[in-house]
N, CA, C and O atoms as a GROMACS GRO file, in nm:
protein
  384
    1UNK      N    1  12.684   7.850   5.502
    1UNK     CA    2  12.763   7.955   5.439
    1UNK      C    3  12.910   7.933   5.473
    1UNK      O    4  12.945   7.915   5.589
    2UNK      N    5  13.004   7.935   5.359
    2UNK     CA    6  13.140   7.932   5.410
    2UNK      C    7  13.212   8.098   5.437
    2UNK      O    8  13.213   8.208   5.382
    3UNK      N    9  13.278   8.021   5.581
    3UNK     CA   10  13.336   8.158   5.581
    3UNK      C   11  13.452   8.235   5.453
    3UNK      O   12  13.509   8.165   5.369
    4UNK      N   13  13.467   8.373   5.460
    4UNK     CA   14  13.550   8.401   5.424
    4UNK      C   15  13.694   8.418   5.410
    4UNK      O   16  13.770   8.429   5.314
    5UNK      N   17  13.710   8.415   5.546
    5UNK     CA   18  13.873   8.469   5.609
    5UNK      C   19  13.862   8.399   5.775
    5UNK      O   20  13.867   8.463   5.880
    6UNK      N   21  13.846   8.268   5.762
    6UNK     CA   22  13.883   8.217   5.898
    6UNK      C   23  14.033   8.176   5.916
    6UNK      O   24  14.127   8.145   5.843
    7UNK      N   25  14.012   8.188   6.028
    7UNK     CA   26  14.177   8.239   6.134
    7UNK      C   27  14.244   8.352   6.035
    7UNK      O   28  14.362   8.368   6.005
    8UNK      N   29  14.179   8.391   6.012
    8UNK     CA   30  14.283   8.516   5.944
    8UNK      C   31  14.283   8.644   6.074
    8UNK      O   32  14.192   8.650   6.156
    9UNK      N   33  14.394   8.735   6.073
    9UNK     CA   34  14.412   8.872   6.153
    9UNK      C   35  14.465   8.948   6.067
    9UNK      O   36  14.510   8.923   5.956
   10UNK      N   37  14.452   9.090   6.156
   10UNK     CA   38  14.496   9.186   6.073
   10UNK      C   39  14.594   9.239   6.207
   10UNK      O   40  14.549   9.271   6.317
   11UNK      N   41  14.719   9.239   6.174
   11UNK     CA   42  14.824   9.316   6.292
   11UNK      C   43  14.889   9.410   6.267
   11UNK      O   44  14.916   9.450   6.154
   12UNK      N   45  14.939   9.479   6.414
   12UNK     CA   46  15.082   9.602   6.348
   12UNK      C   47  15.132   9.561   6.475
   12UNK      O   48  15.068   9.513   6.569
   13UNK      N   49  15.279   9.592   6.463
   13UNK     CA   50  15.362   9.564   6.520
   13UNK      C   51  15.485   9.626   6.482
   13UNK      O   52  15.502   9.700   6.385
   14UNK      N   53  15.611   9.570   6.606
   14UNK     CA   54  15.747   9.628   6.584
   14UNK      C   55  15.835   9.492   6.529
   14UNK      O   56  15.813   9.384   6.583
   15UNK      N   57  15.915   9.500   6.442
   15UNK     CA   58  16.023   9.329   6.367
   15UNK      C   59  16.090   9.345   6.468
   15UNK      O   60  16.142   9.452   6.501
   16UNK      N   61  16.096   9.219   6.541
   16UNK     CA   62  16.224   9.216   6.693
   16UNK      C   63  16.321   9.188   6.624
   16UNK      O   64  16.421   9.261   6.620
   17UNK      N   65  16.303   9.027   6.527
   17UNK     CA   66  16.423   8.992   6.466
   17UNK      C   67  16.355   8.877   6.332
   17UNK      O   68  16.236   8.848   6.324
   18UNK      N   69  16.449   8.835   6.253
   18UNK     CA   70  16.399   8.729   6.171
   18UNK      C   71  16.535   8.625   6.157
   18UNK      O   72  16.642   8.662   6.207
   19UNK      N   73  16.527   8.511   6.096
   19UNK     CA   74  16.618   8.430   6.086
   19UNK      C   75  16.554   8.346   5.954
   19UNK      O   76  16.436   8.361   5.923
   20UNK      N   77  16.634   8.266   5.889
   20UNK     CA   78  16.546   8.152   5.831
   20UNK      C   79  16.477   8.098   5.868
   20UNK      O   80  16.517   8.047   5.973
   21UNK      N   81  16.389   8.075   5.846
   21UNK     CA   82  16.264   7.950   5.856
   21UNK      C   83  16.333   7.790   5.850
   21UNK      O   84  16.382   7.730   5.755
   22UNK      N   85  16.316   7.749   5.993
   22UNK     CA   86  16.384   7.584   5.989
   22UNK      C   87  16.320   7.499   5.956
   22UNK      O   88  16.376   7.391   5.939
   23UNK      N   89  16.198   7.507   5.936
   23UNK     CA   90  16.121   7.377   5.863
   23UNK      C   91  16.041   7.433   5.689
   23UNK      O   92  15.937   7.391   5.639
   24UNK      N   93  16.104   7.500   5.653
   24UNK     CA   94  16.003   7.594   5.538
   24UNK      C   95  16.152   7.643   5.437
   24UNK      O   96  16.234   7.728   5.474
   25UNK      N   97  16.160   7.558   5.295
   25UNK     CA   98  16.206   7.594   5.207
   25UNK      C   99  16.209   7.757   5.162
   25UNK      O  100  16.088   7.779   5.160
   26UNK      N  101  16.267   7.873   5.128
   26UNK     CA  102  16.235   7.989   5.107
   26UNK      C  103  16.175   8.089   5.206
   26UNK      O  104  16.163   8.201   5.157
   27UNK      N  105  16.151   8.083   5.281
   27UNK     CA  106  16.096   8.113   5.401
   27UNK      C  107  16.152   8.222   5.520
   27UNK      O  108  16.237   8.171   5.594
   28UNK      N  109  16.130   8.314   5.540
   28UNK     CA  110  16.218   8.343   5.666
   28UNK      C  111  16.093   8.396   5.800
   28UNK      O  112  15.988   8.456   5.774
   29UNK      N  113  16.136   8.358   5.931
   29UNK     CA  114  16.089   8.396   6.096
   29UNK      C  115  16.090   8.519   6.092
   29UNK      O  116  16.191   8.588   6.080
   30UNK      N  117  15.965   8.561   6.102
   30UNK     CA  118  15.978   8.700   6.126
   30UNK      C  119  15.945   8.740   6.282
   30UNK      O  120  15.823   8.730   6.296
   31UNK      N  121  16.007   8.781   6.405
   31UNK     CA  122  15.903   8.779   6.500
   31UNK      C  123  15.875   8.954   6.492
   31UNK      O  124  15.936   9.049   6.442
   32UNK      N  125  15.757   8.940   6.562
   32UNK     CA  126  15.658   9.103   6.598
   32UNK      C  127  15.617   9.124   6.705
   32UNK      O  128  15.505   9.084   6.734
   33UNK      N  129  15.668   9.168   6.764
   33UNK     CA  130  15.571   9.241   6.886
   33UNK      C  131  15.471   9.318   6.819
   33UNK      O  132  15.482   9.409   6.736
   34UNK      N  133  15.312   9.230   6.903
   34UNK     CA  134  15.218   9.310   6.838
   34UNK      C  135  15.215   9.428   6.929
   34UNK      O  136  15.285   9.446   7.029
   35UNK      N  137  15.123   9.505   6.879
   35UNK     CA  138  15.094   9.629   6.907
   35UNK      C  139  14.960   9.644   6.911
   35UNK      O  140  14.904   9.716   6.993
   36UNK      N  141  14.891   9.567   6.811
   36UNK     CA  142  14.717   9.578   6.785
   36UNK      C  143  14.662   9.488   6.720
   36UNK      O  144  14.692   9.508   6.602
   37UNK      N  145  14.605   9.410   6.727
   37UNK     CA  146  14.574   9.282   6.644
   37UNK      C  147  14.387   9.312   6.623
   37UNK      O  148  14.328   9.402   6.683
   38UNK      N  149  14.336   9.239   6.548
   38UNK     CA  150  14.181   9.217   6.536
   38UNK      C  151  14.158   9.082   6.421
   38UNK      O  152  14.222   9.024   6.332
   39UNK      N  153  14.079   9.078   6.460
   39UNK     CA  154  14.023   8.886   6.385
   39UNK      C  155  13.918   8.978   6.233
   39UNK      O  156  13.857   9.085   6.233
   40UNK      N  157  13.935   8.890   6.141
   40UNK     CA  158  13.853   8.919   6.041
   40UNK      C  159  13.743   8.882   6.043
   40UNK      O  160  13.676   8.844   6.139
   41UNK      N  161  13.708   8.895   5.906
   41UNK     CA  162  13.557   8.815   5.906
   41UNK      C  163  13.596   8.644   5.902
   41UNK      O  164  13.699   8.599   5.851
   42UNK      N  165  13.470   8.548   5.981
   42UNK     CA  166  13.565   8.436   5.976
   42UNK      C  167  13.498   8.345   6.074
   42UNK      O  168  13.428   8.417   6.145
   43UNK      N  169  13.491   8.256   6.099
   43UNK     CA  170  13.521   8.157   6.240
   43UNK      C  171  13.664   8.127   6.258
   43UNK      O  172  13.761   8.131   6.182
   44UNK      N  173  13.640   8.082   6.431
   44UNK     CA  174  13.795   8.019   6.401
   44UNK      C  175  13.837   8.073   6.546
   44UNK      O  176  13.815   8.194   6.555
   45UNK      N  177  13.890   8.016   6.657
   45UNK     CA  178  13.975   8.080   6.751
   45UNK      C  179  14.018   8.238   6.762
   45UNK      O  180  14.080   8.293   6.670
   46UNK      N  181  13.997   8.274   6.829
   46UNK     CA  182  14.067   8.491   6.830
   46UNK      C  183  14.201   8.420   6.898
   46UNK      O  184  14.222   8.322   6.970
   47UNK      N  185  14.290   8.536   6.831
   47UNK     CA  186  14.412   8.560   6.846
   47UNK      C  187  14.417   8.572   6.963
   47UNK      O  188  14.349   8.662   7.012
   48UNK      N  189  14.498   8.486   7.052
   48UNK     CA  190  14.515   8.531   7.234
   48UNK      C  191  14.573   8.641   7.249
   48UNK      O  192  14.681   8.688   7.214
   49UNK      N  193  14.454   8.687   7.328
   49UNK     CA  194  14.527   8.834   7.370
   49UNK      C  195  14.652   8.860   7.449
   49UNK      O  196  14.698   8.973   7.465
   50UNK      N  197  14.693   8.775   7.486
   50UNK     CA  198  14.822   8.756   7.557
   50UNK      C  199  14.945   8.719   7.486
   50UNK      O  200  15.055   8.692   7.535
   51UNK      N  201  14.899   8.722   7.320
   51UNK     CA  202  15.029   8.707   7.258
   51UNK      C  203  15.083   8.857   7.208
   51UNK      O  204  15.033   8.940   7.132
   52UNK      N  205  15.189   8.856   7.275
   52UNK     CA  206  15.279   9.004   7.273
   52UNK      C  207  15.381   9.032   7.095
   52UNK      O  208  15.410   9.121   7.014
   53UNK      N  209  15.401   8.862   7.124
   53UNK     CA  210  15.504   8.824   7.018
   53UNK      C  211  15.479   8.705   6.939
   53UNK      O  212  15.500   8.594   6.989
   54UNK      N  213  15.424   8.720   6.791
   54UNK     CA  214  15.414   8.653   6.700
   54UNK      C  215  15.543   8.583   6.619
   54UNK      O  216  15.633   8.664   6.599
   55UNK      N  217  15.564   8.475   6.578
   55UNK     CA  218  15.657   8.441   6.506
   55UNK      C  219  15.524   8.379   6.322
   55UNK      O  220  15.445   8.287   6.298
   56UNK      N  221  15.576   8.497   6.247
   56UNK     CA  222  15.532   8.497   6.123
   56UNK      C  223  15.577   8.448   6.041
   56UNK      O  224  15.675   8.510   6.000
   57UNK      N  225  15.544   8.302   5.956
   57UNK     CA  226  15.668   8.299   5.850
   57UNK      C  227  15.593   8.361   5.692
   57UNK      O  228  15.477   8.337   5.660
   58UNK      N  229  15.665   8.423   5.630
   58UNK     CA  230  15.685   8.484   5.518
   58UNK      C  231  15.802   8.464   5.414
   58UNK      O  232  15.918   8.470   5.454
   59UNK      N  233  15.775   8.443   5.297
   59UNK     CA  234  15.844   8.444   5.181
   59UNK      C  235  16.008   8.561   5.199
   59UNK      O  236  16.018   8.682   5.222
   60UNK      N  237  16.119   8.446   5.175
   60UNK     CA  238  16.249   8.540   5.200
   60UNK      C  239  16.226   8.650   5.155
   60UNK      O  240  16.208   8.753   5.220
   61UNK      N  241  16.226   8.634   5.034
   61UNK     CA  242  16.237   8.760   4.913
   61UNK      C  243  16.112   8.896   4.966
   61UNK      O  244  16.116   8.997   4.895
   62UNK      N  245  16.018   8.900   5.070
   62UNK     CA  246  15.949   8.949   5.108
   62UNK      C  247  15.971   9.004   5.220
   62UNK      O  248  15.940   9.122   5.238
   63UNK      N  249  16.036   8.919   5.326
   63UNK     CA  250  16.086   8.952   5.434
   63UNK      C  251  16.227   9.036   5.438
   63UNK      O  252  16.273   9.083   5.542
   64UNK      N  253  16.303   9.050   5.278
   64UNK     CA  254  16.438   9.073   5.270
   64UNK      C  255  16.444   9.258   5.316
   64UNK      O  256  16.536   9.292   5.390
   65UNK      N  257  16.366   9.342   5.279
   65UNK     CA  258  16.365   9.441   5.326
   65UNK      C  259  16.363   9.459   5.537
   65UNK      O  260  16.430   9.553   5.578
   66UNK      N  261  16.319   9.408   5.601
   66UNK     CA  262  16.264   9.391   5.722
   66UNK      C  263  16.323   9.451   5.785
   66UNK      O  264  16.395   9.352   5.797
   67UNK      N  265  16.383   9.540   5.858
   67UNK     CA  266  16.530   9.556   5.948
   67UNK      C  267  16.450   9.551   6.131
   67UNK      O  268  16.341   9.585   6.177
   68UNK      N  269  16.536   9.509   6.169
   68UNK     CA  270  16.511   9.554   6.372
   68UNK      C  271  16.448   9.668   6.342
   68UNK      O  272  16.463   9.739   6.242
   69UNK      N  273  16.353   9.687   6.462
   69UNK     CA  274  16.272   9.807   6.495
   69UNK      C  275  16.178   9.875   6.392
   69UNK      O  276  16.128   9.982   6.424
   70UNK      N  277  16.140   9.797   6.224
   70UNK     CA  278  16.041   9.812   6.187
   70UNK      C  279  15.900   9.841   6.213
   70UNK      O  280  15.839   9.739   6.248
   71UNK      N  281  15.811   9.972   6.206
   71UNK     CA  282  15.701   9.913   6.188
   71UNK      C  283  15.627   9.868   6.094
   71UNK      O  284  15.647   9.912   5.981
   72UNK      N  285  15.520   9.768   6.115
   72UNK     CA  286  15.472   9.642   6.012
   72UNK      C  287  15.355   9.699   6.040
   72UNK      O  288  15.337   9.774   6.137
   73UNK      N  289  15.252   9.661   5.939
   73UNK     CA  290  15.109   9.613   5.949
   73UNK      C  291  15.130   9.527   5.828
   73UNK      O  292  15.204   9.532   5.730
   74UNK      N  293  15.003   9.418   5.889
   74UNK     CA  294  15.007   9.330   5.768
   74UNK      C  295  14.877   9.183   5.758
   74UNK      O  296  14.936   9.120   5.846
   75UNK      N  297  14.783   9.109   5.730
   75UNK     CA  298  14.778   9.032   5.775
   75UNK      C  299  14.827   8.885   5.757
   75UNK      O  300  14.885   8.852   5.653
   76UNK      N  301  14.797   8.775   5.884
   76UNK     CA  302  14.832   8.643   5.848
   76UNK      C  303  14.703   8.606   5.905
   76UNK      O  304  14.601   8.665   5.942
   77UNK      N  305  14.763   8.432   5.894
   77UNK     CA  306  14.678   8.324   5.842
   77UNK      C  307  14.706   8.220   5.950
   77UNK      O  308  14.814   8.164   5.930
   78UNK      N  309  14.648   8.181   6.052
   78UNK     CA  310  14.666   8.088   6.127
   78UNK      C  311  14.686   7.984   6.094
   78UNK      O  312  14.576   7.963   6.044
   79UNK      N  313  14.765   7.852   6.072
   79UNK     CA  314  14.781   7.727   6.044
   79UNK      C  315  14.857   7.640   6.189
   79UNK      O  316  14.936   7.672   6.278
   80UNK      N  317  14.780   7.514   6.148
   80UNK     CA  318  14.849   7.415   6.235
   80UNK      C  319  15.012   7.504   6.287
   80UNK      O  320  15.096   7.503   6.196
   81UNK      N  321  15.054   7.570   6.408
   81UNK     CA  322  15.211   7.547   6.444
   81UNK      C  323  15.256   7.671   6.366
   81UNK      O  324  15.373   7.707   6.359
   82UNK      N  325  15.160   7.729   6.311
   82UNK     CA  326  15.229   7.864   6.217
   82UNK      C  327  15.163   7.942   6.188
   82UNK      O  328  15.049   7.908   6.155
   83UNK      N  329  15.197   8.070   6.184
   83UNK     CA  330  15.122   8.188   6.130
   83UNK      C  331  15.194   8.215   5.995
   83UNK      O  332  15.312   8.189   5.976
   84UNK      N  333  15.135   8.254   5.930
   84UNK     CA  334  15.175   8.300   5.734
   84UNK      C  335  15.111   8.469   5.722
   84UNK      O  336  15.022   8.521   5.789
   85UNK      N  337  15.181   8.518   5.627
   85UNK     CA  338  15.170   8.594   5.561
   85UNK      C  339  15.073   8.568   5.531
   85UNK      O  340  15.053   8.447   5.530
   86UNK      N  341  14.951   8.663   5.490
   86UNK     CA  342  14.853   8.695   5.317
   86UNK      C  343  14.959   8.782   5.246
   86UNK      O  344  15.001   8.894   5.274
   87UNK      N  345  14.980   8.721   5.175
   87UNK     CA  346  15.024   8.720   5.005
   87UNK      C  347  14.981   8.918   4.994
   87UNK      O  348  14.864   8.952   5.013
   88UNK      N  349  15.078   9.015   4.967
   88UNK     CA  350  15.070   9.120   4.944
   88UNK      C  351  14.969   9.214   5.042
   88UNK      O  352  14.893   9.301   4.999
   89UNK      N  353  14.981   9.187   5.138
   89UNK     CA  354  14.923   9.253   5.268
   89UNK      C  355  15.030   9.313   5.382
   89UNK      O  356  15.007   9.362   5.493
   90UNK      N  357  15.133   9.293   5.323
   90UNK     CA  358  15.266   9.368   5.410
   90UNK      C  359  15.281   9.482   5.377
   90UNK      O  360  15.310   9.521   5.264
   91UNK      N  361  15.252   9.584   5.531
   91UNK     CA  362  15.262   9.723   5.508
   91UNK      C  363  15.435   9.806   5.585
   91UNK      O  364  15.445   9.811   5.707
   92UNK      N  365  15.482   9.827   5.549
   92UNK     CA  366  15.579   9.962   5.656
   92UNK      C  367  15.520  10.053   5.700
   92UNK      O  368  15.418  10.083   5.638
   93UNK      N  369  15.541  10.104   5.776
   93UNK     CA  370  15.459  10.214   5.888
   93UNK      C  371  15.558  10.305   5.876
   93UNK      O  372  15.556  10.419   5.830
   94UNK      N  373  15.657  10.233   5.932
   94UNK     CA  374  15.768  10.352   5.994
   94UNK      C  375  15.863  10.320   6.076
   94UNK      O  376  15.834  10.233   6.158
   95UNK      N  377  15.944  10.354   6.078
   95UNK     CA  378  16.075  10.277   6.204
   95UNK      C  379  16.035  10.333   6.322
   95UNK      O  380  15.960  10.431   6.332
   96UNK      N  381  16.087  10.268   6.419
   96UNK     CA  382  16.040  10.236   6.604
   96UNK      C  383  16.127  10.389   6.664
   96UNK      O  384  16.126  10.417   6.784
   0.00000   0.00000   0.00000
């Protein structure tokens, strides 16, 4: 059976900061202090619980709203050296 959603998570968190993305055309760094993370349906490594602070990359034009002290929910996608966005899974919560 193939999985569905491996290395995928579902997080919330606070936006510390973002910058461009240095290896990723269109792209911008989002980092997060998580707050709450959980693994989907899936195989695949769990998110270390000891990561406080994610660096997410996401689509500029997506990330362009973002400000300091956001709250986020949203999920990503584990890859080689990077975490991604899922594509229309970015939530606002509420400011910090």
């Amino acid at each position: 059976m193939v999985s569905m959603a491996p290395n995928q998570f579902e997080i919330e968190g606070i936006v510390l900061s973002k910058q461009a993305d240095s290896q990723l055309d269109d792209f911008t760094t989002v980092v997060v202090q998580v707050t709450k993370s959980s693994q989907l349906q899936g195989a695949g490594a769990p998110l270390d619980s000891d990561s406080k602070e994610l660096d997410v990359s996401m689509a500029t034009a997506v990330a362009a709203p973002l400000k300091k002290g956001a709250m986020i929910q949203c999920r990503i996608r584990r890859a080689p050296g990077h975490f991604f966005l899922i594509p229309d899974s970015l939530k606002m919560t509420g400011d910090k």
